[in-house]
C-alpha positions in Angstrom: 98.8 77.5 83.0 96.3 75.9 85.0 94.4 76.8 88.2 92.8 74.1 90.6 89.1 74.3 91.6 88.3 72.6 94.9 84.6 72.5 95.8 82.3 72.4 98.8 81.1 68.8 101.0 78.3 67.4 99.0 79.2 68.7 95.8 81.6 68.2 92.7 84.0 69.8 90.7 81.6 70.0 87.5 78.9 71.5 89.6 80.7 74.3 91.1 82.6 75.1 87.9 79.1 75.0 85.9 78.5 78.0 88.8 81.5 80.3 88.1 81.0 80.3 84.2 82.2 84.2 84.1 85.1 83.6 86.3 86.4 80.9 83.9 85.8 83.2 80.9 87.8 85.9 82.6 90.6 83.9 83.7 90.8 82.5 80.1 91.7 85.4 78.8 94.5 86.2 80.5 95.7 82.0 79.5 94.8 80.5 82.5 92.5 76.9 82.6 90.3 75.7 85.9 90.7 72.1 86.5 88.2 71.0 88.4 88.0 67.3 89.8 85.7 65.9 92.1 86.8 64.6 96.0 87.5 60.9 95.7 85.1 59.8 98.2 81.6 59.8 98.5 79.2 61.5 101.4 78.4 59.4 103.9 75.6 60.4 106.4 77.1 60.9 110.2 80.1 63.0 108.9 79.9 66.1 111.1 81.9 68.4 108.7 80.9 72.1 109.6 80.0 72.9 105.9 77.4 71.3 104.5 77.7 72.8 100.8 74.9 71.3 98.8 72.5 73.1 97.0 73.6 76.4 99.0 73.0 74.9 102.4 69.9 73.2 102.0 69.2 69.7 102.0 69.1 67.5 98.3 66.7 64.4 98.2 69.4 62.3 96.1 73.1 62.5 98.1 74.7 59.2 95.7 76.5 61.9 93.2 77.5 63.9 96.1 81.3 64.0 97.1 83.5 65.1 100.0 87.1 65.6 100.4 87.5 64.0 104.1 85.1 62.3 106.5 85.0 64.2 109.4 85.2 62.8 113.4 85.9 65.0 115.7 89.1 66.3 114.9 90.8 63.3 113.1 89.9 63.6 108.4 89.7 60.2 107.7 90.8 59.4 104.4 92.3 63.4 104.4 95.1 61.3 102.8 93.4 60.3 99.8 92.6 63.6 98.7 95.8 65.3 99.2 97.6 62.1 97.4 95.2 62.7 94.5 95.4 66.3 94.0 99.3 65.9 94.3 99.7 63.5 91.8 97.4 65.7 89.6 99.4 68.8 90.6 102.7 67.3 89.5 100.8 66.3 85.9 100.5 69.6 84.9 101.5 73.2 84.9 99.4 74.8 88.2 100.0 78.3 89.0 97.1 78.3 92.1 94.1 77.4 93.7 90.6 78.4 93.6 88.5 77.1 96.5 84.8 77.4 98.3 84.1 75.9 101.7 85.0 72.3 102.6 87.2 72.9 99.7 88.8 76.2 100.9 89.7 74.2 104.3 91.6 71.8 101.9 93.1 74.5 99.5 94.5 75.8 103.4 95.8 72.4 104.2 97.3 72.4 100.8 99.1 76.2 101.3 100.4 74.7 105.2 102.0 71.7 103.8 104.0 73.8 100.7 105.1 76.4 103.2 106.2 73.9 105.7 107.9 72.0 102.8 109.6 74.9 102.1 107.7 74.7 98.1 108.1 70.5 97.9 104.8 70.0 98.4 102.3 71.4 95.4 105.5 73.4 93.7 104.8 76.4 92.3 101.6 77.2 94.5 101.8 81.4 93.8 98.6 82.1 95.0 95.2 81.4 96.7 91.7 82.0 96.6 89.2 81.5 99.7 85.4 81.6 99.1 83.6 81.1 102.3 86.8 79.5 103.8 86.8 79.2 107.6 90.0 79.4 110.5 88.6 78.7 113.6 88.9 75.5 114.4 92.2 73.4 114.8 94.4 71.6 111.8 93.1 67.6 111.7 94.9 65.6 114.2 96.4 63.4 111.7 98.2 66.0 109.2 101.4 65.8 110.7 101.5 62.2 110.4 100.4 62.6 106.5 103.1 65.3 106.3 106.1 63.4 107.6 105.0 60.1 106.0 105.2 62.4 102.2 107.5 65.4 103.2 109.8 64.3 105.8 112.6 64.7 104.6 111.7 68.4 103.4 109.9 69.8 107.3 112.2 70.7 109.9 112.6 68.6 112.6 110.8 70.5 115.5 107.5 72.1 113.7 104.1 73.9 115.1 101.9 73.0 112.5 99.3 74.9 114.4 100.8 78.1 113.9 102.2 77.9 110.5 101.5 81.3 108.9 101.5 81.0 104.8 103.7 83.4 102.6 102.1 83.1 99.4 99.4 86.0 98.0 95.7 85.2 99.2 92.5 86.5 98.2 89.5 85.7 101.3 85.5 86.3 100.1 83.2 86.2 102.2 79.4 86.8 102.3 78.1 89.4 105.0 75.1 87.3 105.4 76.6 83.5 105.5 74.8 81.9 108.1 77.1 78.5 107.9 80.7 80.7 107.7 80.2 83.7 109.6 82.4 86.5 108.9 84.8 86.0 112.0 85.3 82.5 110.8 86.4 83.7 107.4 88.9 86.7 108.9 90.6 84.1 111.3 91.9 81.9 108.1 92.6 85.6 106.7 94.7 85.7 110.2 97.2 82.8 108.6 98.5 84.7 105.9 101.0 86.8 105.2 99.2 90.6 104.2 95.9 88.7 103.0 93.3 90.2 100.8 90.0 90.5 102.2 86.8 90.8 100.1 83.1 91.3 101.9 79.9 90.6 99.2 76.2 91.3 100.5 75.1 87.5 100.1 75.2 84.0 101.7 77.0 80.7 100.9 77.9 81.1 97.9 81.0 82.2 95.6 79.9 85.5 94.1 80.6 86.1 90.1 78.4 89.5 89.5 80.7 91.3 87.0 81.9 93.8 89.8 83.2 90.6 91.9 85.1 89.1 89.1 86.7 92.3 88.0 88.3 92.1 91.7 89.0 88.6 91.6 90.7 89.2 88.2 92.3 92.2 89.8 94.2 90.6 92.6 95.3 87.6 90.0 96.6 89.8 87.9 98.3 92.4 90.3 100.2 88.4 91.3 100.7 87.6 87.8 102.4 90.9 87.0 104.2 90.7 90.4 105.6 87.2 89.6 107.0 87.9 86.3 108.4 91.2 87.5 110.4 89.4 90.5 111.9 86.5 87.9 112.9 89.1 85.7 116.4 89.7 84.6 118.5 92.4 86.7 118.1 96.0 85.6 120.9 97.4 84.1 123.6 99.3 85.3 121.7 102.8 84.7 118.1 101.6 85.9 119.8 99.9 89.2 121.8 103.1 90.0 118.7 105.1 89.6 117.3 102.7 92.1 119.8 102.9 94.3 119.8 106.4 94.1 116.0 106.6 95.2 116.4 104.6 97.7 119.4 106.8 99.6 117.2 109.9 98.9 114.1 108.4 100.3 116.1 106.9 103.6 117.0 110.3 104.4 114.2 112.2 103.8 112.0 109.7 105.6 114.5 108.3 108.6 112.3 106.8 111.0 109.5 106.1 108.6 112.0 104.4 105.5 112.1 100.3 106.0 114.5 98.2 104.0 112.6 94.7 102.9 115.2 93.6 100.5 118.9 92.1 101.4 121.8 93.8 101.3 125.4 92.8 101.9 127.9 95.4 103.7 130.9 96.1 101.9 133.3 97.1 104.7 131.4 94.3 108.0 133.6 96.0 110.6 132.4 100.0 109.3 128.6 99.3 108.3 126.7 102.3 108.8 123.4 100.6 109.0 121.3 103.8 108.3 123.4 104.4 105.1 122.0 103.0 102.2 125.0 104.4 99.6 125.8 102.4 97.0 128.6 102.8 98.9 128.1 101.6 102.0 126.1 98.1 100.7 125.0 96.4 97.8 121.7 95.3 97.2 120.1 92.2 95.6 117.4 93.2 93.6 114.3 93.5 93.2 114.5 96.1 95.9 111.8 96.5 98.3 111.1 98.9 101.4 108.3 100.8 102.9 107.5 103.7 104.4 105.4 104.9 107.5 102.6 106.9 106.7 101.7 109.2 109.0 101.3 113.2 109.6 104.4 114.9 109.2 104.0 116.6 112.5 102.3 116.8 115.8 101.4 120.7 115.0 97.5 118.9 114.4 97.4 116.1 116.6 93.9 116.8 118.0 92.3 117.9 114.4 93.7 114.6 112.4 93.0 111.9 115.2 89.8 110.6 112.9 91.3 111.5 109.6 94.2 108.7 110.1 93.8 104.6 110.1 93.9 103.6 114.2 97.1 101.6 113.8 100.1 102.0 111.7 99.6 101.5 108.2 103.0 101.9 105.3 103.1 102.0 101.7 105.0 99.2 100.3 107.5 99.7 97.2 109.1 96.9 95.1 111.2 98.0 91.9 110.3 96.8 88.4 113.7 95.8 86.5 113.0 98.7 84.2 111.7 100.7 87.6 111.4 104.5 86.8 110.2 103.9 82.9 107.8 100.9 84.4 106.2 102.2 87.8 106.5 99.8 90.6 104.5 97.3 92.3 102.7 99.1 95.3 100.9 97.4 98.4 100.4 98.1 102.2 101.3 97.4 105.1 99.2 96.9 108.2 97.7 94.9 111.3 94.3 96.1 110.8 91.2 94.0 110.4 88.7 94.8 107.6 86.6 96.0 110.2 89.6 98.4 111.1 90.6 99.0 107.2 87.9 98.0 104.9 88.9 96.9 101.3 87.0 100.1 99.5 89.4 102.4 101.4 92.4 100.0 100.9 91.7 100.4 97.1 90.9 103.8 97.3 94.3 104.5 98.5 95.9 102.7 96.3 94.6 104.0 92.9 95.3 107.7 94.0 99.1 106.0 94.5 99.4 104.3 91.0 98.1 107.6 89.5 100.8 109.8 91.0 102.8 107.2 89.8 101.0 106.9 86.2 101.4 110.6 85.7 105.4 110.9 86.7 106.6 107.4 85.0 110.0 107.7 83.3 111.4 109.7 86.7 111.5 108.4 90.5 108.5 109.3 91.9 107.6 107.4 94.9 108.4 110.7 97.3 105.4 111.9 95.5 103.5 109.1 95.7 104.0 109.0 100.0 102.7 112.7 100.3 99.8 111.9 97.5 99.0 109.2 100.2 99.3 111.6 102.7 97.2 113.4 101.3 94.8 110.9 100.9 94.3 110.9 104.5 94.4 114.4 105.3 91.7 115.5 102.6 89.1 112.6 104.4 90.1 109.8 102.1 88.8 107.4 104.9 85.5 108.5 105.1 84.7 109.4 101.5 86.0 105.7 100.5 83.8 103.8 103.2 80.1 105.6 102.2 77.4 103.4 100.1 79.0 100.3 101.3 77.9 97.2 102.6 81.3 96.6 104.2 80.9 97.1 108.1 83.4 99.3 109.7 84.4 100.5 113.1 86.4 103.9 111.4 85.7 107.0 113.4 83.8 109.2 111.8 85.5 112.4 110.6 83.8 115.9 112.5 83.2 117.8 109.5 84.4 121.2 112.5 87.6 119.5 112.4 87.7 119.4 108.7 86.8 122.7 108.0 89.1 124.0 110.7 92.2 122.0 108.8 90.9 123.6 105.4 91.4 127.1 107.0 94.7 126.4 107.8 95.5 128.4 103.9 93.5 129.9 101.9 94.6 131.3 98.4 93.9 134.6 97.2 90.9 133.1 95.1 89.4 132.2 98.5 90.3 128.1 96.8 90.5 126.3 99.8 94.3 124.2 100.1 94.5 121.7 102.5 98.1 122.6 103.8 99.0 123.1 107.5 101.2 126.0 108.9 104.2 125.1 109.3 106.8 126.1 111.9 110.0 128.2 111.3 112.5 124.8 112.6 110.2 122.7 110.2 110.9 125.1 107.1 114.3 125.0 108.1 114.5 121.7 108.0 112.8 120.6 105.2 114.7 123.6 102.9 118.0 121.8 104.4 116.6 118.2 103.1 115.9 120.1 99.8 119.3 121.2 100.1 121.0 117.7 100.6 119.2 116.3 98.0 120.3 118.4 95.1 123.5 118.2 96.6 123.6 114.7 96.3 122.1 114.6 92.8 124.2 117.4 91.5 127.5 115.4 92.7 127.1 112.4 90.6 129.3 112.6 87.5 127.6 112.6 84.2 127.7 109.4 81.8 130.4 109.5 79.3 130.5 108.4 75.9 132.3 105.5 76.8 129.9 104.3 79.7 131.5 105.4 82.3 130.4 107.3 85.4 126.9 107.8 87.0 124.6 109.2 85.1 120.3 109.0 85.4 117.6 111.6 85.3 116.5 112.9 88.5 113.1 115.6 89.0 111.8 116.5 92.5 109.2 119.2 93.6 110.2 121.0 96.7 107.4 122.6 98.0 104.2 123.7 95.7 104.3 123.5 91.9 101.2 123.9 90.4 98.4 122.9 91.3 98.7 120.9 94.8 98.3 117.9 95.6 
């Protein structure tokens, strides 16, 4: 498979690639080739592109080798054609997957994502993913890409289309340097602002794509995390036991969760005229898989409103769950959900988050498990996870800082007889009610469902929940 390089104004393709040597080694090894060409036309002096990408900003004496992918007036790319007919006709040649792109180049690689979203995938087909180094949002699309678009895609773009506000559904990855005096940091989070749940990464330098091992290893990360994702979602259907275990889950989780649980996935009703939309039964719909849903996290009551008010994320953040086709003997793929900035959310407590999730989920594979991953997540929160994940980090945040009175007064809330400190909160006498009922309809539930016979018929799967503390907590 192949990935596109697109490089900065004033350079070429062999120049930045002969930059990113460990990037390329990594990406080899998991069978993946950069292609790197250079822009068809050459600089021209006058062009007043905002990124001027030679030599890391400054100025070289010699400019004939030096390329661009549009010259630049006003708002109108001359020859923006060109370069997108070019890359196309390369695209089509062989077998690309996604785009790597820096600067001038990641304005292009944006251009490029617009055009196969508004195509609806005609456009660049099979685009799966992005990645933005130094790539900049605020400033308007070229006045003369709609005319390219309908004179190459017309007959794939809806009639009526705001190619202004086109927000791009594909996986993308944004870089940017803390200390980039041509792309500052708010230019870089309002291309971030176009896609659908981007991927934001902050490094301590300038203008310049980053490939220390520790930046690669999250570059190679997020490909990875898409490559996995991808084969997972044009996998075959799970079987009859696997997708009833699924299905299962999902009824459980709906229930126990009712105003945090989110359904993603489709699902047809089997009786229209008695749909009970907050039944997810097998028997009440039928899902298309892979299934996906979230779930609201959030304290699990108001008892410690005042004490966790810096302990949680300032918005609503959920945990996102889509099944594996062999989903619970492979765990499944895990992101979030939220409207947060990085200044709001940085990207070490986004990760943070996450690994404590796949480990929960590491530990119970083979049986359902994301009820404990939520309340590992909870947990997460509730222990400080915010403000342990954000120290000796150049990533600038705007997180409240957690009181350590407050902490230590949510620690006392339970202390074991080895004077361990558990951090559990009291709970009320309705709230034990209520969650030994849920306990209750649960095991019901599970306990109903008639066992596999030899034959094949019936419901069978494996089914293990924790109600309340079993060994050590978590």
């Amino acid at each position: 498979m192949k990935v596109l390089l697109l490089h900065g104004n004033r350079q070429t393709g062999e120049v930045l690639l002969g930059r990113i040597d460990k990037l390329k080694k990594a990406l080899s090894k998991v069978g993946l080739e950069i292609i790197a060409p250079d822009a068809p036309h050459l600089f021209a002096d006058g062009d007043n592109n905002l990124d001027d990408d030679c030599n890391d900003g400054t100025i070289a004496d010699d400019t004939s080798w030096q390329r661009t992918w549009w010259h630049r007036k006003d708002n109108v790319y001359q020859e923006l054609e060109e370069s997108i007919s070019m890359l196309n006709q390369l695209w089509n040649t062989e077998d690309f997957v996604g785009i790597i792109s820096f600067s001038q180049g990641s304005r292009l690689a944006h251009i490029i994502s617009v055009l196969h979203t508004t195509t609806n995938g005609s456009a660049f087909p099979g685009l799966s993913w992005v990645l933005h180094f130094s790539g900049y949002g605020d400033v308007p699309m070229p006045e003369n890409l709609l005319s390219i678009l309908k004179e190459h895609w017309g007959d794939s773009i809806p009639q009526e289309i705001d190619i202004e506000n086109v927000i791009v559904d594909i996986p993308s990855f944004h870089c940017m340097g803390e200390n980039d005096k041509l792309i500052s940091l708010q230019s870089s989070e309002a291309l971030s602002k176009c896609y659908v749940k981007p991927t934001v990464y902050i490094h301590p330098g300038s203008h310049f794509l980053p490939v220390k091992k520790i930046d690669v290893d999250r570059y190679m990360l997020f490909i990875n995390e898409v490559l996995n994702e991808n084969k997972n979602v044009v996998s075959e259907q799970p079987d009859e036991e696997h997708a009833q275990t699924q299905i299962d889950e999902v009824t459980a989780l709906a229930q126990i969760f009712p105003q945090e649980f989110k359904l993603l996935s489709k699902s047809t009703p089997i009786d229209p005229d008695n749909f009970d939309s907050d039944d997810y039964s097998d028997e009440n719909r039928i899902y298309e898989h892979p299934i996906k849903y979230s779930i609201i996290l959030q304290p699990q009551d108001d008892c410690h409103e005042e004490m966790e008010e810096n302990l949680w994320p300032s918005k609503l953040i959920s945990l996102c769950i889509q099944y594996t086709t062999n989903y619970p003997d492979q765990s499944p793929i895990v992101s979030l959900i939220h409207e947060m900035s990085y200044f709001e959310f940085g990207i070490n407590t986004s990760d943070a988050l996450l690994s404590v999730v796949r480990q929960v989920m590491e530990e119970e594979a083979g049986t359902p498990c994301v009820m404990s991953a939520v309340y590992a997540a909870r947990d997460f929160f509730i222990n400080g996870g915010m403000e342990s994940s954000s120290v000796n980090t150049s990533q600038p945040t705007v997180q409240s800082e957690v009181k350590e009175e407050k902490k230590a007064e949510l620690a006392s809330c339970c202390q074991d007889e080895g004077n361990t400190t558990l951090l559990l909160r009291p709970a009320s006498e309705e709230r034990i009610k209520e969650c030994n009922q849920q306990g209750l309809d649960i095991a019901t539930a599970m306990l109903g469902r008639e066992k596999t016979d030899q034959d094949g018929t019936g419901k069978g799967g494996r089914w293990r929940y924790s109600l309340g503390l079993v060994g050590k907590p978590r």
